[in-house]
SEFIPA-153515 format. One record per residue: residue number from 1; y, x, z of N, C-alpha, C in turn; residue in one letter. Coordinates in steps of 0.001 Angstrom, whole numbers. Example, Ala and Ser with C-alpha at 12.3 -4.5 7.8 and 13.67 -1.06 7.14 Angstrom:
BEGIN
+-----+---------+---------+---------+---------+---------+---------+---------+---------+---------+------+
!  nr !    n.yy !    n.xx !    n.zz !   ca.yy !   ca.xx !   ca.zz !    c.yy !    c.xx !    c.zz ! rest !
+-----+---------+---------+---------+---------+---------+---------+---------+---------+---------+------+
!   1 !   -5690 !   13190 !    7800 !   -4500 !   12300 !    7800 !   -3300 !   13200 !    7800 !    A !
!   2 !   -2250 !   12850 !    7080 !   -1060 !   13670 !    7140 !      30 !   12900 !    7870 !    S !
+-----+---------+---------+---------+---------+---------+---------+---------+---------+---------+------+
// end
This chain:
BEGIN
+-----+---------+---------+---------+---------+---------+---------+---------+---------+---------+------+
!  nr !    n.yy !    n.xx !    n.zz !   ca.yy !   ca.xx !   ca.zz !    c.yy !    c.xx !    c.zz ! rest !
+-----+---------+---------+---------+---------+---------+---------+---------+---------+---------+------+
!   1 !   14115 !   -8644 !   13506 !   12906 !   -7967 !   13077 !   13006 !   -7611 !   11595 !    X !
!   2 !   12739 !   -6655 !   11215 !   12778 !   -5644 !    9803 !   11124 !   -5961 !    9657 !    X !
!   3 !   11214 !   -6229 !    8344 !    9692 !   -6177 !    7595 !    9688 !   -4670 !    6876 !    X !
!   4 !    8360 !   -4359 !    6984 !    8237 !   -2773 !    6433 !    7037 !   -3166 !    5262 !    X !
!   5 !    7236 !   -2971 !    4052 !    5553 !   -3151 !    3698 !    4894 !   -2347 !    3261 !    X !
!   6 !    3760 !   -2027 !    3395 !    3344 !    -311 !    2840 !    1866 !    -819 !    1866 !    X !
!   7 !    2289 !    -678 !     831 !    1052 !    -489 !    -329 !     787 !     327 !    -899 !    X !
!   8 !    -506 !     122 !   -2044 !    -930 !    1869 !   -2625 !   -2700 !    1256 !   -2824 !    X !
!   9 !   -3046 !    2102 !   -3431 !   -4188 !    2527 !   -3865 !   -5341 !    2390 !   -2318 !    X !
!  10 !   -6401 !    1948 !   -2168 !   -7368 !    2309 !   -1308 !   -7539 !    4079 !   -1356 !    X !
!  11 !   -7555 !    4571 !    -330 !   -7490 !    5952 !      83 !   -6123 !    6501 !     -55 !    X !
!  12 !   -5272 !    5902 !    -209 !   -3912 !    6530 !     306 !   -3545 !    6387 !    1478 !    X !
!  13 !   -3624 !    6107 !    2753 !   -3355 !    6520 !    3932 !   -2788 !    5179 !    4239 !    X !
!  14 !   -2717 !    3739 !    3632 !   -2066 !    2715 !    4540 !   -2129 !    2294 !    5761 !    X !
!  15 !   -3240 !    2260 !    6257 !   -3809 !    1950 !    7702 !   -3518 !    2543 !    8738 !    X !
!  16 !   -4041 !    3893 !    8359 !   -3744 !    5004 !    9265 !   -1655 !    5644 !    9568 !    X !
!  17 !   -1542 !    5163 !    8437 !     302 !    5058 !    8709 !     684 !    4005 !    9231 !    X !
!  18 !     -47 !    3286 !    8889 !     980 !    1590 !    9896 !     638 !    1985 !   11145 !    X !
!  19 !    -680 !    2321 !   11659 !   -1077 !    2783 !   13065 !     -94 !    3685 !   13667 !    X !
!  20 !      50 !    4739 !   13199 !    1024 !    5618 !   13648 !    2201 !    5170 !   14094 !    X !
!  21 !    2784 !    4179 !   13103 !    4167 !    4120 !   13259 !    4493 !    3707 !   14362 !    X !
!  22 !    3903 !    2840 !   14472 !    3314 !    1693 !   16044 !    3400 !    2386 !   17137 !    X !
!  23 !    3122 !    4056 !   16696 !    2925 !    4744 !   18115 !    4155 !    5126 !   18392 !    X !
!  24 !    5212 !    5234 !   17598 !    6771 !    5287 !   17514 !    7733 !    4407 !   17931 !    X !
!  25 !    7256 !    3452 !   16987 !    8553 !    2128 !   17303 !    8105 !    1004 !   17904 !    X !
!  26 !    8583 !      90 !   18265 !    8192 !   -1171 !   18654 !    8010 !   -1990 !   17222 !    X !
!  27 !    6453 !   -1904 !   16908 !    6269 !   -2565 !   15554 !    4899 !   -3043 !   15965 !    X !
!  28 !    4057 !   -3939 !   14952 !    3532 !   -4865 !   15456 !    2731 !   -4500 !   13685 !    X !
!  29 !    1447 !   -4753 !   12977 !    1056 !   -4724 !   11501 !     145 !   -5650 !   11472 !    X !
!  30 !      17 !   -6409 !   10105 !    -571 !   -7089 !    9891 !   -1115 !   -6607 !    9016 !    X !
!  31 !   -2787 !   -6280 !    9132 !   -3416 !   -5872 !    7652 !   -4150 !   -7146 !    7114 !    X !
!  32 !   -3498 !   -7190 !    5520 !   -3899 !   -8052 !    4824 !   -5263 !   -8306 !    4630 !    X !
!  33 !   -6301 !   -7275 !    4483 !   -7610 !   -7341 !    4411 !   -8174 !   -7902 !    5466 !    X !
!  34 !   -8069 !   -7755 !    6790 !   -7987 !   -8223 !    8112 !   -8108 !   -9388 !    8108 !    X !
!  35 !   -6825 !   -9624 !    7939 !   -6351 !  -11156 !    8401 !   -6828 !  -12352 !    7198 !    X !
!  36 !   -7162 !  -11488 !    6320 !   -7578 !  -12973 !    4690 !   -9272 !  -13042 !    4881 !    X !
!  37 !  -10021 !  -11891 !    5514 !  -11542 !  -12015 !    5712 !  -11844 !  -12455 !    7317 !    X !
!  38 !  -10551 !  -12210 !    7816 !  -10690 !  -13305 !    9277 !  -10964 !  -14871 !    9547 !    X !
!  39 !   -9786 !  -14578 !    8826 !   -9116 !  -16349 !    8453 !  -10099 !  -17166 !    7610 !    X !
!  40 !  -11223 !  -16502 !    6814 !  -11948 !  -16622 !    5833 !  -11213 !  -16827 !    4540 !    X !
!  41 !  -10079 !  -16556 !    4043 !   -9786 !  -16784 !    2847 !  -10148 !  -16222 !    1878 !    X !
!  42 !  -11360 !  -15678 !    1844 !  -11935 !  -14940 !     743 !  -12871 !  -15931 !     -48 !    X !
!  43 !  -12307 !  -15903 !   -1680 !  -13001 !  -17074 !   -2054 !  -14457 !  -16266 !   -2717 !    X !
!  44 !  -14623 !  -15465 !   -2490 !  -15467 !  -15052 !   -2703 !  -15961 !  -13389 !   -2758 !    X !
!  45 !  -17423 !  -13077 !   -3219 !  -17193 !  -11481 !   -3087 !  -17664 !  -10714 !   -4277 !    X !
!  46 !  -16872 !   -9624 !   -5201 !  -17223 !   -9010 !   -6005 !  -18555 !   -8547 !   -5425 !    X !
!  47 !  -19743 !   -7953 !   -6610 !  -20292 !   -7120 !   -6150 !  -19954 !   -6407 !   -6954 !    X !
!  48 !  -19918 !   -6554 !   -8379 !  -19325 !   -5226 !   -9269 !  -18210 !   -4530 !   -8549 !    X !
!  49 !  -16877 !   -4780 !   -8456 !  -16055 !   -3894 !   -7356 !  -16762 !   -3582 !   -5976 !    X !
!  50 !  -17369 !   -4291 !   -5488 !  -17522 !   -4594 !   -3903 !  -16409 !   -4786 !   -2942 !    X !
!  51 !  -15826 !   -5812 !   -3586 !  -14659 !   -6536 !   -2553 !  -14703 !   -7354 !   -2306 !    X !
!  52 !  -13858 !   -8169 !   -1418 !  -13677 !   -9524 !   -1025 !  -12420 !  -10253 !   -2621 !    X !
!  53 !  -12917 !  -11254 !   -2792 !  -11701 !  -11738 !   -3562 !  -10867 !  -13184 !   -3074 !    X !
!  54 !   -9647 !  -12764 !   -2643 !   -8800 !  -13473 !   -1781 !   -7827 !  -14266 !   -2883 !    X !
!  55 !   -8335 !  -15553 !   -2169 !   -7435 !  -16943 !   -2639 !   -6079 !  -16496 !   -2366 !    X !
!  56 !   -4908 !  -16116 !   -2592 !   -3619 !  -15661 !   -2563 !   -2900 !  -16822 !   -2229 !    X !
!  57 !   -3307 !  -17845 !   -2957 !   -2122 !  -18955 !   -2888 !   -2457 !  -19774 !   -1987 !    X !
!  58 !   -3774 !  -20095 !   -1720 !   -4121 !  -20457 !     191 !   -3797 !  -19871 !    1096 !    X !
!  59 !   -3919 !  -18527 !     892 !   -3428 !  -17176 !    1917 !   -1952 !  -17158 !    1997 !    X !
!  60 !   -1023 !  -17311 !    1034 !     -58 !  -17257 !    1186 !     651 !  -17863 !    3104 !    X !
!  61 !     348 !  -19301 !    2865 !     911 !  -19937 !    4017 !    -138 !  -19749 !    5630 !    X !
!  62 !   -1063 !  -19469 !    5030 !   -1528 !  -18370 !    6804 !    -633 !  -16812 !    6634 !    X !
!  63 !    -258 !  -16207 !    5961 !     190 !  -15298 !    6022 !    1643 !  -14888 !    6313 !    X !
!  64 !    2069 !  -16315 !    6352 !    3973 !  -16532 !    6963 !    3860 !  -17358 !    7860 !    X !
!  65 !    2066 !  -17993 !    8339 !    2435 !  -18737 !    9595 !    2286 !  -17288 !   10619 !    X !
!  66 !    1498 !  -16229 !   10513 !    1118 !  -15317 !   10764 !    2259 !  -14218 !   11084 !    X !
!  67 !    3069 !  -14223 !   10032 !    4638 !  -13837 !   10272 !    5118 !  -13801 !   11412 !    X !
!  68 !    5473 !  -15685 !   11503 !    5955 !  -16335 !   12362 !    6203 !  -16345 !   13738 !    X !
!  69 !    4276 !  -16088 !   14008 !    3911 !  -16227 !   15224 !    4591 !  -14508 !   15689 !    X !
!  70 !    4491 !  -13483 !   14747 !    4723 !  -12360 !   15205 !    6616 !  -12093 !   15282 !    X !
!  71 !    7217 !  -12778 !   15243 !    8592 !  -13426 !   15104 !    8935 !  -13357 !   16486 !    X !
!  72 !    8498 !  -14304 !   17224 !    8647 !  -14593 !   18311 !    7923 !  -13860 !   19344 !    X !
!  73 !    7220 !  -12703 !   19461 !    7047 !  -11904 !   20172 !    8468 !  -10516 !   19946 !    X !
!  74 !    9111 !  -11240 !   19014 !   10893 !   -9823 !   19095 !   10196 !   -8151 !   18997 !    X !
!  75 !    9472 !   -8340 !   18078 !    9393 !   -6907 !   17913 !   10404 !   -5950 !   16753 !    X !
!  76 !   10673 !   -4962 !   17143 !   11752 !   -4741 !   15644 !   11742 !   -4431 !   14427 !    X !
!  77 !   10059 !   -4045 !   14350 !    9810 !   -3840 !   13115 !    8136 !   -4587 !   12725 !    X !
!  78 !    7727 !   -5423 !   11573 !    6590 !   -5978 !   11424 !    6378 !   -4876 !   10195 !    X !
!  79 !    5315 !   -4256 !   10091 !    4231 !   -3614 !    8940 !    3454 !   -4689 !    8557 !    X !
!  80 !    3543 !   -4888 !    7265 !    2206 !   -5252 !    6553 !    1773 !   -4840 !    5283 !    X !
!  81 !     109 !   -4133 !    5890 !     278 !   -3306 !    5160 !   -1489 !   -4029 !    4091 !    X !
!  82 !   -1561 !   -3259 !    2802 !   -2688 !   -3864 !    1890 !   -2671 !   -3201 !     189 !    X !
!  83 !   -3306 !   -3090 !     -51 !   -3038 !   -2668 !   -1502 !   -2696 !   -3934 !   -1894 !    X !
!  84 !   -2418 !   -5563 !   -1644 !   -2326 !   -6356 !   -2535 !   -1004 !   -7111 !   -1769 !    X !
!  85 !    -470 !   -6193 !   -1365 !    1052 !   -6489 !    -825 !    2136 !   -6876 !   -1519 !    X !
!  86 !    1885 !   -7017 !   -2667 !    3163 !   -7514 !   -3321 !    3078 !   -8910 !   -3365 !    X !
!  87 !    1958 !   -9360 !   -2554 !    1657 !  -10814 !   -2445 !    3107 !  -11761 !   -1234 !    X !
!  88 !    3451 !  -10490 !    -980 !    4647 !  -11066 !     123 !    5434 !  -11288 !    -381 !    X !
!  89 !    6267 !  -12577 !     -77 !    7373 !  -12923 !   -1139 !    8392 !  -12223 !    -422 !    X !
!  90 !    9414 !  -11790 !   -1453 !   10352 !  -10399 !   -1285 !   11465 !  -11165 !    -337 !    X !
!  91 !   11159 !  -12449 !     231 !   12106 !  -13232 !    1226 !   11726 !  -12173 !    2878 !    X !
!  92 !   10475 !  -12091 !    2562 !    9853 !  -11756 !    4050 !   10599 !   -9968 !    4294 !    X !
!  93 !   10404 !   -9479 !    3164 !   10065 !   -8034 !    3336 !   11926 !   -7051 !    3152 !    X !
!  94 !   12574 !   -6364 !    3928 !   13303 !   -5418 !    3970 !   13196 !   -4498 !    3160 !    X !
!  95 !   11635 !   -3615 !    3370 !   11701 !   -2448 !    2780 !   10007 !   -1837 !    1751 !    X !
!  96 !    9943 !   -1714 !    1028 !    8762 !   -1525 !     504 !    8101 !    -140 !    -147 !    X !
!  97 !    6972 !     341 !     864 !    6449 !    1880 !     501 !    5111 !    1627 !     -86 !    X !
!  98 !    5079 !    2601 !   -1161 !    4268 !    2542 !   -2036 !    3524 !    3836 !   -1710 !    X !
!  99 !    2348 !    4224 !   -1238 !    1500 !    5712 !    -768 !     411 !    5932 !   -2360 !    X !
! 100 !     951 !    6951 !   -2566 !     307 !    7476 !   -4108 !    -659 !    8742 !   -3556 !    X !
! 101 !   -1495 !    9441 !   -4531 !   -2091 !   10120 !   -4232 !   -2912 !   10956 !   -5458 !    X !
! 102 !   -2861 !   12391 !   -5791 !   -3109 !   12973 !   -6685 !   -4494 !   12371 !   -7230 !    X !
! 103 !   -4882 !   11809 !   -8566 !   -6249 !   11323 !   -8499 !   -7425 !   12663 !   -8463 !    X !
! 104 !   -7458 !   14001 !   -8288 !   -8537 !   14825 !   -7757 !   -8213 !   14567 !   -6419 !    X !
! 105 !   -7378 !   14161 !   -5394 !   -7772 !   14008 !   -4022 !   -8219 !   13038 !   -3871 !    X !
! 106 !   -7499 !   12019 !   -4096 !   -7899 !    9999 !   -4025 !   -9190 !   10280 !   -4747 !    X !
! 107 !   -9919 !   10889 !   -5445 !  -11444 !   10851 !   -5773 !  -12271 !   11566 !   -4452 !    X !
! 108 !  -11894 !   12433 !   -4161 !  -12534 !   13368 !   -2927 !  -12896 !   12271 !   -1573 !    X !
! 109 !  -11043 !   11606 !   -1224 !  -11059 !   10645 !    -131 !  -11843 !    9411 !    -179 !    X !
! 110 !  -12093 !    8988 !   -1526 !  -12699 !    7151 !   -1823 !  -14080 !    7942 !   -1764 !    X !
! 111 !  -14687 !    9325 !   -2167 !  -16291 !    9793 !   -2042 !  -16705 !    9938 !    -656 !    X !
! 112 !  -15376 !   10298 !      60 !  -16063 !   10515 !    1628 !  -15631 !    9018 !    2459 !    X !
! 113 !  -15198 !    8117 !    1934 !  -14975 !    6814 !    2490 !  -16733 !    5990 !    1764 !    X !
! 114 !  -17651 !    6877 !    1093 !  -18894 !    6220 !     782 !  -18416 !    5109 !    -583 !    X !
! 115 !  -17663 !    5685 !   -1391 !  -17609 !    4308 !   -2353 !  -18290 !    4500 !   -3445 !    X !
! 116 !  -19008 !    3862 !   -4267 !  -19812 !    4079 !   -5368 !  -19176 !    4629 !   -6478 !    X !
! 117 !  -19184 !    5503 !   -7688 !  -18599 !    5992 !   -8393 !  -18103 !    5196 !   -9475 !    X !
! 118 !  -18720 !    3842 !   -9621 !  -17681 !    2707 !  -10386 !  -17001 !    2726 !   -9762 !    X !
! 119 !  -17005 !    2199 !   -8646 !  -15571 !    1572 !   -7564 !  -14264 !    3119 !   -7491 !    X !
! 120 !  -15065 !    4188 !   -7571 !  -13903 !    5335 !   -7125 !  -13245 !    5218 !   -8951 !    X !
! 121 !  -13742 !    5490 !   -9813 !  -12970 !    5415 !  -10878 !  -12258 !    4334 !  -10920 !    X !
! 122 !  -12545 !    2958 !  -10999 !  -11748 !    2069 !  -10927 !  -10204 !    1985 !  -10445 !    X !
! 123 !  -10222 !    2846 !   -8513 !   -9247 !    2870 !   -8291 !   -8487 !    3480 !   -8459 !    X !
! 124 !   -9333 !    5193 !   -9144 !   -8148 !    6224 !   -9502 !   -7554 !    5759 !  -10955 !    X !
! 125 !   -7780 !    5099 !  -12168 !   -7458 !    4751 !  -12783 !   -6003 !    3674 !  -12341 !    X !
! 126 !   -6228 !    2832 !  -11459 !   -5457 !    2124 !  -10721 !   -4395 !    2629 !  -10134 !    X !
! 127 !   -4777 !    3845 !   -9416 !   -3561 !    4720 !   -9300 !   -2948 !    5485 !  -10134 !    X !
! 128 !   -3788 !    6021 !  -11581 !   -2898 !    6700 !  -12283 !   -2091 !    5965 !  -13496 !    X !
! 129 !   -2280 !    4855 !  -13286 !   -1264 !    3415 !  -14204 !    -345 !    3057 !  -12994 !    X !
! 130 !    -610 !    3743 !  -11768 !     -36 !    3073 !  -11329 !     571 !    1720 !  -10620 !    X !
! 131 !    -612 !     788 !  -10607 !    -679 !    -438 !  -10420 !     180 !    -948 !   -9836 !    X !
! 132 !     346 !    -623 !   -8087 !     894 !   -1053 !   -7152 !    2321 !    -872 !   -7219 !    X !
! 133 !    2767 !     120 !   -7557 !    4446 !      53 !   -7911 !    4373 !    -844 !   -9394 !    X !
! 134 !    3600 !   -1058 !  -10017 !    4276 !   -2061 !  -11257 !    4052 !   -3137 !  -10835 !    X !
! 135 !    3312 !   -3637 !   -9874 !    3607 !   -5395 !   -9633 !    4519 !   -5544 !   -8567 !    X !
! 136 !    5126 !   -4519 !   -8321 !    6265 !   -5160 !   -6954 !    7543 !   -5019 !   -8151 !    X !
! 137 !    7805 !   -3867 !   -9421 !    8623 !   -4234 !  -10321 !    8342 !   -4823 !  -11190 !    X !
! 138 !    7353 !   -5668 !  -11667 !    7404 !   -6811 !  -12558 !    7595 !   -7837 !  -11531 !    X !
! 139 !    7611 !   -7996 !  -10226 !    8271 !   -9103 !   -9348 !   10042 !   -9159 !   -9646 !    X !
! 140 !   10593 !   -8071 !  -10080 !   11895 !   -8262 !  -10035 !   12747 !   -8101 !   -8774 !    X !
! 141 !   11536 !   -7179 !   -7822 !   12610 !   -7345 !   -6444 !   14086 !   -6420 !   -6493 !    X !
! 142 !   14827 !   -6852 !   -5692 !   15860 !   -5870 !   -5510 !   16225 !   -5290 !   -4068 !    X !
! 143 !   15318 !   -5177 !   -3738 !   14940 !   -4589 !   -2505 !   14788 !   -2843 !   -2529 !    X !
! 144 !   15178 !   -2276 !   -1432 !   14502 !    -866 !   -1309 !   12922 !    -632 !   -1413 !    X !
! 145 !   12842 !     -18 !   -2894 !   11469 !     594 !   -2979 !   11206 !    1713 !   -3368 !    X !
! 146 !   10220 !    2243 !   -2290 !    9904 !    3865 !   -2604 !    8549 !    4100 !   -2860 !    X !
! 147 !    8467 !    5257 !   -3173 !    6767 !    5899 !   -2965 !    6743 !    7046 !   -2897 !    X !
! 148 !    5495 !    7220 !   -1596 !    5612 !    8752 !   -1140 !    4093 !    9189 !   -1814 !    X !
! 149 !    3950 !   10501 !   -1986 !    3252 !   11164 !   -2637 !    2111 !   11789 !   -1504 !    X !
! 150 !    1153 !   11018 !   -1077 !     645 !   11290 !      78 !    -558 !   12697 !     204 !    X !
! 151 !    -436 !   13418 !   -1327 !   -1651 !   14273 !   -1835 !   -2062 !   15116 !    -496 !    X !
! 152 !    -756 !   16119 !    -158 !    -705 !   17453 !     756 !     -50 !   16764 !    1797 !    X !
! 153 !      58 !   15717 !    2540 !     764 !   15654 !    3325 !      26 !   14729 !    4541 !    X !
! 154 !     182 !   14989 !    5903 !    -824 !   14377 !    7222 !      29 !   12828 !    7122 !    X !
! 155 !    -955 !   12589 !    7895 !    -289 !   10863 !    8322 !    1194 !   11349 !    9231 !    X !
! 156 !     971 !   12112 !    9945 !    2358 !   12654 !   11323 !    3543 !   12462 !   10270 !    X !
! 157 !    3212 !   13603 !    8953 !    4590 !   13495 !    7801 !    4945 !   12293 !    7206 !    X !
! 158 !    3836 !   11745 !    6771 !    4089 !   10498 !    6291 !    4933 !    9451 !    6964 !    X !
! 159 !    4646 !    9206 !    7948 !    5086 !    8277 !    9024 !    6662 !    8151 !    9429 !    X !
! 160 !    6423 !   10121 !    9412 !    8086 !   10290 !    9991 !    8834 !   10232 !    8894 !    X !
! 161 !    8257 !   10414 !    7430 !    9095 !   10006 !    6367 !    9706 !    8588 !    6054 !    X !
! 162 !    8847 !    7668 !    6670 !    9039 !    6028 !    6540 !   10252 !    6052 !    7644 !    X !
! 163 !    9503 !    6384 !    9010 !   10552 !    5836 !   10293 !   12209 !    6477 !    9360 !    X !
! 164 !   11871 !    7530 !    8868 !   13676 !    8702 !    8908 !   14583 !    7702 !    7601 !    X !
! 165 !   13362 !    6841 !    6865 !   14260 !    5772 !    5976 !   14590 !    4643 !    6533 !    X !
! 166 !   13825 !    3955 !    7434 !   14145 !    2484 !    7899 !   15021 !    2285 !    9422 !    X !
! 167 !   14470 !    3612 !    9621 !   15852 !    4050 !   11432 !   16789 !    4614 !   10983 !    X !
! 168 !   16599 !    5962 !   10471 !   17804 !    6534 !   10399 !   18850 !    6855 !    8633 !    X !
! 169 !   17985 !    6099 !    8019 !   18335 !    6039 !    6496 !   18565 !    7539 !    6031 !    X !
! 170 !   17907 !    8484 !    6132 !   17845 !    9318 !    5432 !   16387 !   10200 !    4710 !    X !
! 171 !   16815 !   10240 !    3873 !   16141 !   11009 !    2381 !   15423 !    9874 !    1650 !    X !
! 172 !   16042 !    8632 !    1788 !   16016 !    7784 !     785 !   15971 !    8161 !    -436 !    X !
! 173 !   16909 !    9016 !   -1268 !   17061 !    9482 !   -2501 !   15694 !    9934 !   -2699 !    X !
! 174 !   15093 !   10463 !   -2156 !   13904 !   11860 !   -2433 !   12387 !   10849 !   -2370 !    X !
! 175 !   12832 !    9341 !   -2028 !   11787 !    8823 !   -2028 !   12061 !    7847 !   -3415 !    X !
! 176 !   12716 !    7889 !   -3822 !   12505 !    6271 !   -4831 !   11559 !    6147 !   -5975 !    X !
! 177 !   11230 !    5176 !   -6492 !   10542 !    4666 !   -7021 !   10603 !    5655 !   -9134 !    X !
! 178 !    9160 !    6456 !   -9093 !   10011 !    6574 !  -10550 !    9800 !    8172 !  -10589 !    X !
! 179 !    9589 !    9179 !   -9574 !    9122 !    9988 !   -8878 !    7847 !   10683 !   -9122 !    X !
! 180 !    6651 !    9955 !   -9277 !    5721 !   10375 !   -9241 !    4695 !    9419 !  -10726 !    X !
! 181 !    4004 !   10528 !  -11384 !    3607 !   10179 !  -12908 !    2438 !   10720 !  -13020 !    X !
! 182 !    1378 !   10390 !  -13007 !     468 !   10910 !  -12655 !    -798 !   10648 !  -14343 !    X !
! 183 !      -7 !    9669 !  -14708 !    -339 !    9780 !  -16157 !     -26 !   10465 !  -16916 !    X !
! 184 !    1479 !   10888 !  -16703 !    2304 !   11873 !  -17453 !    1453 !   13919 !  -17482 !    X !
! 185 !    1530 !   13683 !  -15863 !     530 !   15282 !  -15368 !    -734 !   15270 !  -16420 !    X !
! 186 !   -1336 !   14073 !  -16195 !   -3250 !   14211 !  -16854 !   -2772 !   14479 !  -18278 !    X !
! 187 !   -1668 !   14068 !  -18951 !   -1683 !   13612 !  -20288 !   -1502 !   15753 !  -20575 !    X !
! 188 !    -483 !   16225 !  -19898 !     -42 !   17601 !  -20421 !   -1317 !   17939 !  -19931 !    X !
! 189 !   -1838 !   18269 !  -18833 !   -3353 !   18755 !  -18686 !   -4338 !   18306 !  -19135 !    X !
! 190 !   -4526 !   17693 !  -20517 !   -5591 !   17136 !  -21266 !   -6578 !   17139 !  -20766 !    X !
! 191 !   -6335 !   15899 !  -20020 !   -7167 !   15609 !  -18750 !   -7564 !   14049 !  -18546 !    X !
! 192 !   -6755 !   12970 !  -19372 !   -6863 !   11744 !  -19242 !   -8646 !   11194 !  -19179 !    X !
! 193 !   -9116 !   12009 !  -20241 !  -10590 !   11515 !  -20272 !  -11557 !   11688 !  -19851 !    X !
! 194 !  -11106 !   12327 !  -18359 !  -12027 !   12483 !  -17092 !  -12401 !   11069 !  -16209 !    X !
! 195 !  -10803 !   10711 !  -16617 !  -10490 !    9141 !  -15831 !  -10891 !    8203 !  -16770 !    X !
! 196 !  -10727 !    8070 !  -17822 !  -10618 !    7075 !  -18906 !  -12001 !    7373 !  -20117 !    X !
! 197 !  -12594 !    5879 !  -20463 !  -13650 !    5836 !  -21009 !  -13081 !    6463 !  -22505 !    X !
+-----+---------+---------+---------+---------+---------+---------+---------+---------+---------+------+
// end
């Protein structure tokens, strides 16, 4: 069994791509949000963000007994997917996708997902630092990591872009990490202080 892990920003398409893939391969996903407000490991709940805030280091060991159990059903590929995926220790995980997203769309998608306009700035800021690809490289992994640019593109593309790296290893190059700058864009379009106080 190949671990796949797919992180990113809320409104980049994680969910809806792990679903898909499923409809492809013999894969099996574990969503982190899911399984930590199941399990109850939420030690509590923002209301300023409006999230759950998950004990990580309790969660950790439901989350590799959780593995485990999905181990032994022999499926060939496990997804797990979460914006707070780098919580997987890089023992578990093969391959790691990062879903980015232009912040004028990721504002459009988090307004029609109903999120309050603190919470939508918050995360486009989050995406245009970049968050989620800098804590899987301040982990130090040396693992395959990419990120796809999910602005113009359906879940169908997305999907088949993941399967064509982890089945058939190609256009790896066109995905890696390093690619997409979205601070860099706002900064030439003197634009940062739409996002930024």
């Amino acid at each position: 069994m190949k671990t796949i892990v797919i992180s990113g920003t809320p409104g980049c398409g994680k969910t809806s791509v792990s679903k898909k893939i499923t409809e492809r391969l013999n894969a099996e996903v574990i969503s982190l949000n899911k399984l930590a407000i199941s399990k109850n490991f939420s030690s509590g709940y923002d209301n300023n963000r409006e999230t759950y805030i998950v004990d990580t280091n309790g969660f950790l060991p439901i989350l590799k007994n959780e593995i485990e159990i999905i181990q032994k059903n022999n499926p060939d590929f496990l997804i797990i997917e979460g914006h707070f995926s780098d919580i997987v220790p890089e023992s578990y995980i093969n391959y790691a996708f990062i879903l980015r997203c232009d912040p004028d769309e990721l504002y459009k998608r988090l307004e029609k997902k109903g999120y309050k306009l603190k919470k939508i700035r918050e995360n486009i800021q989050a995406e245009i630092l970049g968050n989620c690809v800098n804590y899987f490289i301040q982990k130090g992994i040396k693992l395959p990591l990419f990120e796809i640019d999910t602005t113009n593109k359906n879940i169908e593309t997305i999907s088949k872009i993941i399967i064509d790296i982890v089945v058939e290893n190609e256009n790896a190059e066109n995905y890696k990490v390093g690619n997409i700058d979205w601070l860099e864009k706002l900064f030439k379009e003197n634009r940062l202080n739409e996002f930024f106080d």
